[in-house]
BAZAKOL-654616 format. One line per field, with one value per residue: x, y, z of N, C-alpha, C, O in turn; residue in three letters. Coordinates in pm, whole numbers. Layout:
N
n.px: c(X_...);
n.py: c(Y_...);
n.pz: c(Z_...);
ca.px: c(X_...);
ca.py: c(Y_...);
ca.pz: c(Z_...);
c.px: c(X_...);
c.py: c(Y_...);
c.pz: c(Z_...);
o.px: c(X_...);
o.py: c(Y_...);
o.pz: c(Z_...);
r: c(Ala_...);
***
This chain:
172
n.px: c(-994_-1074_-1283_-1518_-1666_-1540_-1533_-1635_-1340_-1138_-898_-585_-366_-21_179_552_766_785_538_581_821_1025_1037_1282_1529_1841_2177_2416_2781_2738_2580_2322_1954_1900_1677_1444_1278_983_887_678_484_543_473_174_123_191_39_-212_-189_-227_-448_-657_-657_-593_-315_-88_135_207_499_671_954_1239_1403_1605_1522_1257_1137_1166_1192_895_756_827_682_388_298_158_124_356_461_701_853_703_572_317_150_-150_-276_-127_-262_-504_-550_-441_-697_-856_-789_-818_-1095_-1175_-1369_-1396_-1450_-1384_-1121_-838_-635_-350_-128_125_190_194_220_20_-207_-417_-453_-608_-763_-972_-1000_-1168_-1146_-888_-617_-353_19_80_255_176_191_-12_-211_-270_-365_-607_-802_-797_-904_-854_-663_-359_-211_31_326_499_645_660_494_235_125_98_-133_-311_-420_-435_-735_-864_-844_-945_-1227_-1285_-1282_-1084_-826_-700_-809_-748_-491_-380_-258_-68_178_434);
n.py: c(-987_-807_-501_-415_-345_-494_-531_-281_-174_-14_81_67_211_274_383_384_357_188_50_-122_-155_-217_-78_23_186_66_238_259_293_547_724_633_542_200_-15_-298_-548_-749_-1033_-1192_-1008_-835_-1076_-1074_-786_-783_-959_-856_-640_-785_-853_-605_-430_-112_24_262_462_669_844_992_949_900_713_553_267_217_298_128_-123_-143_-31_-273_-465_-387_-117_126_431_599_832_999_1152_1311_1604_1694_1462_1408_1648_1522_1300_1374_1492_1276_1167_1306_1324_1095_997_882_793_816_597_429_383_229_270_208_294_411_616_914_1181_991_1043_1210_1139_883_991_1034_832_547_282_168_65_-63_-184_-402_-259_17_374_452_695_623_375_379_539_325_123_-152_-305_-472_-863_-844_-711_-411_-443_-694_-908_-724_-597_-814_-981_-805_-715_-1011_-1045_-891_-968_-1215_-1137_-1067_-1265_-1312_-1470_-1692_-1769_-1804_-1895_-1713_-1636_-1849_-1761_-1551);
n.pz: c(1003_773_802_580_284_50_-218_-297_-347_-626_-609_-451_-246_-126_130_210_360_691_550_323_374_621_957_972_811_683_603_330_269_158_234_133_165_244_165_248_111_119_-26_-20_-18_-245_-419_-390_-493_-770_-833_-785_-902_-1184_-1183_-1227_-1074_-947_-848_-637_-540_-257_-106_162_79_-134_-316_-558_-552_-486_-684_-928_-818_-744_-1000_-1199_-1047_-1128_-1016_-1123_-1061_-914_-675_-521_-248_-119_59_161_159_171_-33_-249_-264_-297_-538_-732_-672_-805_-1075_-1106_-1114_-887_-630_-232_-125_-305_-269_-137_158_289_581_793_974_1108_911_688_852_772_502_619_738_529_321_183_280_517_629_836_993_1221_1404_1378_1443_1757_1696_1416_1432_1527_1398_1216_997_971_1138_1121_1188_1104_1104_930_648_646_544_552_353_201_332_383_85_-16_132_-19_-298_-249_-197_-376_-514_-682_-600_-676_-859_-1166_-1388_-1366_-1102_-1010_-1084_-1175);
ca.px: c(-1071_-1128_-1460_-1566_-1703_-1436_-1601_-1607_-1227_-1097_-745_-483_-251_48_326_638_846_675_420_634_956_1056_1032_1434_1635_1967_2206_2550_2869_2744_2452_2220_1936_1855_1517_1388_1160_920_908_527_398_587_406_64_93_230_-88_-308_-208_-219_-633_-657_-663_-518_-232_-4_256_249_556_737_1089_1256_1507_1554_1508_1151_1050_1204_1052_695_736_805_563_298_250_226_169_457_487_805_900_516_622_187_45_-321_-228_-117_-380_-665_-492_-487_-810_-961_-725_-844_-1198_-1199_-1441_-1289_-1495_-1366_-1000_-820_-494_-246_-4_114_245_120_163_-45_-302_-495_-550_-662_-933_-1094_-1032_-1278_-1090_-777_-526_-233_8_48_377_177_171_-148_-299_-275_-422_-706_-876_-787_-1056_-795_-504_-353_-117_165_406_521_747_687_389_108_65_27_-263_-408_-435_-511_-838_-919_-870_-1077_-1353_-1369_-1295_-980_-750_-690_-904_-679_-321_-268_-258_29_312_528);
ca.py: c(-970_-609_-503_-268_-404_-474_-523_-123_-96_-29_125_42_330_227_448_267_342_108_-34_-215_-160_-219_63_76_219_127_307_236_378_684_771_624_431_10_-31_-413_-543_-841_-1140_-1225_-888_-849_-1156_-1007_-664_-857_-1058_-717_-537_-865_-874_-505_-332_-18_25_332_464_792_847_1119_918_882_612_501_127_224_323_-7_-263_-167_-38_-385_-491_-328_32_252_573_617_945_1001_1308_1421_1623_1674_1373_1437_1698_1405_1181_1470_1552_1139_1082_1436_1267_922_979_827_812_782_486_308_359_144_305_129_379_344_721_1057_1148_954_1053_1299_1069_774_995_1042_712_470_187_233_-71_6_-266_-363_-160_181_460_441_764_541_241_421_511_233_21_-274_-357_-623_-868_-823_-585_-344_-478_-812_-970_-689_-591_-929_-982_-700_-751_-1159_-1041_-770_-1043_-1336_-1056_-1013_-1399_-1306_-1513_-1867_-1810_-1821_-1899_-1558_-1679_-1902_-1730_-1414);
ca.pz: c(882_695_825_499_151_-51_-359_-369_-382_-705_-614_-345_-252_-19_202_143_507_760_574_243_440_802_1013_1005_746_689_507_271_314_120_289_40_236_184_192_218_39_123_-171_-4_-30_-373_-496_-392_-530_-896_-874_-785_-1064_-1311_-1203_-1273_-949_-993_-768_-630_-381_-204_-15_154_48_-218_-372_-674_-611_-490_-848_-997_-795_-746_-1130_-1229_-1021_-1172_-947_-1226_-1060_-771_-602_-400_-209_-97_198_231_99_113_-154_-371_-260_-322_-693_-794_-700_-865_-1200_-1182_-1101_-781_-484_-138_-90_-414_-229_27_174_349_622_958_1075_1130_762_681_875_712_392_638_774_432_225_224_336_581_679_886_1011_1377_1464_1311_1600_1798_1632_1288_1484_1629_1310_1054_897_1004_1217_1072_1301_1033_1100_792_546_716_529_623_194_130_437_307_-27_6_204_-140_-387_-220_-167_-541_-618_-762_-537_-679_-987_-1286_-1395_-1314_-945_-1034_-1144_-1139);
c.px: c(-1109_-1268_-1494_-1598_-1636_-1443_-1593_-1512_-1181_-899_-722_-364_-151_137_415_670_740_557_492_741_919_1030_1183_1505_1776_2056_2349_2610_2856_2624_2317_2133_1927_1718_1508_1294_1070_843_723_431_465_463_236_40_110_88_-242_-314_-240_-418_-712_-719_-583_-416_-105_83_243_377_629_918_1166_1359_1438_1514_1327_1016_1101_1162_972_667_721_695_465_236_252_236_254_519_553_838_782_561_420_96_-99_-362_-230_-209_-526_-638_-520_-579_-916_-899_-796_-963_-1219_-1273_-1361_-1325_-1419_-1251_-949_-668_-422_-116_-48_156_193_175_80_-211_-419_-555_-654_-741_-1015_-1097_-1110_-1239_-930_-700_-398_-158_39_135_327_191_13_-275_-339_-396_-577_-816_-878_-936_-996_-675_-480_-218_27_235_449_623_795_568_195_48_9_-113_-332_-489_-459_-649_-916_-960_-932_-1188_-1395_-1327_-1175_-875_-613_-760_-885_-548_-229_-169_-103_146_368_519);
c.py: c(-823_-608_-386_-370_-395_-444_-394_-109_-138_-39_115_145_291_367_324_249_248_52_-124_-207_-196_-69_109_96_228_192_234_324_521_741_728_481_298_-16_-218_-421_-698_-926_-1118_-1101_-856_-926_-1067_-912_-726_-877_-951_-660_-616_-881_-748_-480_-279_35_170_352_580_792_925_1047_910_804_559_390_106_200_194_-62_-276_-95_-194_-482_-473_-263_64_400_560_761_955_1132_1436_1449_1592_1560_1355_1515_1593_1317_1275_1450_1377_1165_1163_1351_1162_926_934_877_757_645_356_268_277_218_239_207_341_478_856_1116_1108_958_1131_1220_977_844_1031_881_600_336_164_110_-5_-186_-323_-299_-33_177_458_534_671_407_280_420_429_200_-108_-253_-481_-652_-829_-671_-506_-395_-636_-883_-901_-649_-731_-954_-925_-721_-892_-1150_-996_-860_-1144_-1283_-1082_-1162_-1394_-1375_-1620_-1865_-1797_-1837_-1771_-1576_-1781_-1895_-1591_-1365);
c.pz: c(865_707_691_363_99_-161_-401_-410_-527_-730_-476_-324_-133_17_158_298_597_743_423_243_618_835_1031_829_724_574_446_301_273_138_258_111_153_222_142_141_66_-4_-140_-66_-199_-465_-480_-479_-691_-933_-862_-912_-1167_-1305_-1201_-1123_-923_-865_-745_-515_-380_-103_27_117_-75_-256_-496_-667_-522_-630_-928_-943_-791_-909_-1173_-1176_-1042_-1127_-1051_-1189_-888_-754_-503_-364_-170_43_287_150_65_20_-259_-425_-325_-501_-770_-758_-827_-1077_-1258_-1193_-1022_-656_-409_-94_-179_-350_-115_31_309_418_778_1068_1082_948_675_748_848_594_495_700_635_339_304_319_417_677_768_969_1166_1409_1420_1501_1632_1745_1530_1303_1511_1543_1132_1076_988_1035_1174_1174_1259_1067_950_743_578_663_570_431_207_182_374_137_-86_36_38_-254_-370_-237_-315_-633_-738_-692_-646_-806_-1102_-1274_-1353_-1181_-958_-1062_-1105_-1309);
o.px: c(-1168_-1351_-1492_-1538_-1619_-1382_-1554_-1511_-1178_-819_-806_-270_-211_157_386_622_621_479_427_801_822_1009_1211_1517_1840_2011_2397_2562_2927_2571_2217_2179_1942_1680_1552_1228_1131_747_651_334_371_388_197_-57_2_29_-350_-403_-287_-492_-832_-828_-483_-477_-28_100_261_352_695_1006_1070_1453_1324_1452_1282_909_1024_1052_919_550_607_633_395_115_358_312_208_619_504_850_771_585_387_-10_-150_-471_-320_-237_-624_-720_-610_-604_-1003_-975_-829_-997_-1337_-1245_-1274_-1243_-1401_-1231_-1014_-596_-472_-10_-140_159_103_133_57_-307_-521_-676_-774_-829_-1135_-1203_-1118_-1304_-846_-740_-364_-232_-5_80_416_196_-73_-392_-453_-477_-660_-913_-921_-1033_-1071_-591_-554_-145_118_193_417_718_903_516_90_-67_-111_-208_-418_-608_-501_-715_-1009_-1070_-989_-1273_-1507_-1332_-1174_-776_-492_-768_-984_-486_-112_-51_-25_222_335_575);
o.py: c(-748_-680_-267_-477_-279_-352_-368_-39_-256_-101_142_143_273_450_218_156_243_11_-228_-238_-195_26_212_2_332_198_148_426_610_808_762_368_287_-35_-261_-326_-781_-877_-1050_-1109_-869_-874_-1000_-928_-706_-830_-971_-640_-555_-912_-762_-521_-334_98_182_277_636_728_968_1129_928_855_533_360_-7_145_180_-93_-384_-105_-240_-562_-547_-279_39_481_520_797_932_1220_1558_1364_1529_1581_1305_1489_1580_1273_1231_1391_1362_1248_1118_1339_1133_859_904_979_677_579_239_146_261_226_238_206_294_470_855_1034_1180_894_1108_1222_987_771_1057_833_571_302_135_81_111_-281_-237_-233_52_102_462_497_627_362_189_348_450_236_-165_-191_-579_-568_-793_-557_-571_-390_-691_-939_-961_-678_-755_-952_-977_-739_-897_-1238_-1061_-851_-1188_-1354_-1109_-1180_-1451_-1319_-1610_-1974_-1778_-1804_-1740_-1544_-1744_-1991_-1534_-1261);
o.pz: c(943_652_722_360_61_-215_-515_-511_-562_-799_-390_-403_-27_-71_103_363_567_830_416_140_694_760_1093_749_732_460_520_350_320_49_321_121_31_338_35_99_-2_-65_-213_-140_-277_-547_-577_-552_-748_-1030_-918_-995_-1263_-1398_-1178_-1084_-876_-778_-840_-419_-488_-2_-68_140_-149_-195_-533_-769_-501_-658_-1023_-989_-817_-947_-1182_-1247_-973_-1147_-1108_-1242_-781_-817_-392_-450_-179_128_388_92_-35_-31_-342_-536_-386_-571_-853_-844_-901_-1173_-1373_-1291_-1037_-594_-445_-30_-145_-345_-12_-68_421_356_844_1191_997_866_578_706_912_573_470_746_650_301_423_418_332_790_748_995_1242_1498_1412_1598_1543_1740_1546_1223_1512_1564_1018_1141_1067_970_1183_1226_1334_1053_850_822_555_759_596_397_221_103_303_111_-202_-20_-10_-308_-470_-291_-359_-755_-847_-739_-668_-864_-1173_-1173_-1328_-1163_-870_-1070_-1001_-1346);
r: c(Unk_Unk_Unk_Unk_Unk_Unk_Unk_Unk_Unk_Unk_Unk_Unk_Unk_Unk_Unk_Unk_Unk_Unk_Unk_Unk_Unk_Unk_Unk_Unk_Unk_Unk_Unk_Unk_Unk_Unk_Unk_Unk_Unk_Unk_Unk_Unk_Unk_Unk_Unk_Unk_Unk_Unk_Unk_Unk_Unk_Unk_Unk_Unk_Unk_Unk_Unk_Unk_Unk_Unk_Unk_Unk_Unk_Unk_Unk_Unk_Unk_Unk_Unk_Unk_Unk_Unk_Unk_Unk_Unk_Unk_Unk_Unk_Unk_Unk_Unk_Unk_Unk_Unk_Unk_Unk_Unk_Unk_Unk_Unk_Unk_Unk_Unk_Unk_Unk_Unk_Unk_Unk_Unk_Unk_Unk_Unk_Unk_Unk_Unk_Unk_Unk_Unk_Unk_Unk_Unk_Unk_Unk_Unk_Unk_Unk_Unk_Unk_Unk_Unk_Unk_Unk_Unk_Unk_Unk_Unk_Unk_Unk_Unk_Unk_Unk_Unk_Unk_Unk_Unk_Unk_Unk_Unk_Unk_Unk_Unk_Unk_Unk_Unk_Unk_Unk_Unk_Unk_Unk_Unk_Unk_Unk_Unk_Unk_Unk_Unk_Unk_Unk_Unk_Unk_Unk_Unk_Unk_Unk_Unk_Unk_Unk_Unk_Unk_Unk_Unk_Unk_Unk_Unk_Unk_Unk_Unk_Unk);
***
């Protein structure tokens, strides 16, 4: 269970590599990686954005079929190719108006570690590296790209009674 008041978070910011992918990358015959994608954690993030909780991606990677599925899903702002992410992360929040408290971020590797010592709320999933682990908010048992979004984001929307509590909850 996420020890932190949820109720504060407004916005969800994810890494993609190891935390809404595997930690393995494979590639096609022309170098171009395959990134998985998890249906569960899919459905979650769908049902995030449909109860207005504002949703993004920082990630140092880039593929196109990043920006198409969590577009359709309803990420709207997705940032690929952040070599220093806390840069990115400082610049959204100074944009959106955001306190670090309102934020929950979701990463599992040294990259990531500079946002997850300032945002308010800090998930990582159990395969991060032990720095990552050390100062989350929550270790969750899910591994990345294996059901740890959805965990995450199941806990965010019960908090705020958004689970189960309209047709939204029902569909795609």
């Amino acid at each position: 269970m996420i020890k932190y008041d949820l109720t504060k978070i407004t916005t969800v910011i994810f890494d993609v590599d190891g935390v809404l992918s595997e930690n393995t990358i494979p590639m096609d015959l022309n170098g171009n990686p395959i990134r998985t994608m998890n249906v569960k954690d899919g459905y979650a993030i769908q049902l995030a954005a449909k109860q207005g909780i504002r949703l993004a991606i920082i990630t140092g990677g880039k593929c196109d079929s990043i920006q198409y599925r969590y577009s359709k899903l309803g990420v709207n702002d997705i940032f690929m190719g952040c070599a220093v992410k806390i840069e990115k992360y400082q610049e959204y929040c100074r944009q959106n108006n955001l306190k670090n408290e309102e934020v929950m971020f979701l990463g599992d590797d040294i990259p990531d570690y500079e946002i997850m010592k300032v945002a308010g709320c800090t998930c990582c999933p159990s395969d991060a590296c032990p720095d990552i682990k050390d100062i989350s908010t929550y270790v969750s048992p899910a591994s990345g790209g294996n059901g740890f979004a959805r965990d995450v984001l199941e806990q965010l929307l019960r908090s705020k009674g958004l689970w189960l509590s309209s047709a939204k909850a029902f569909g795609w």
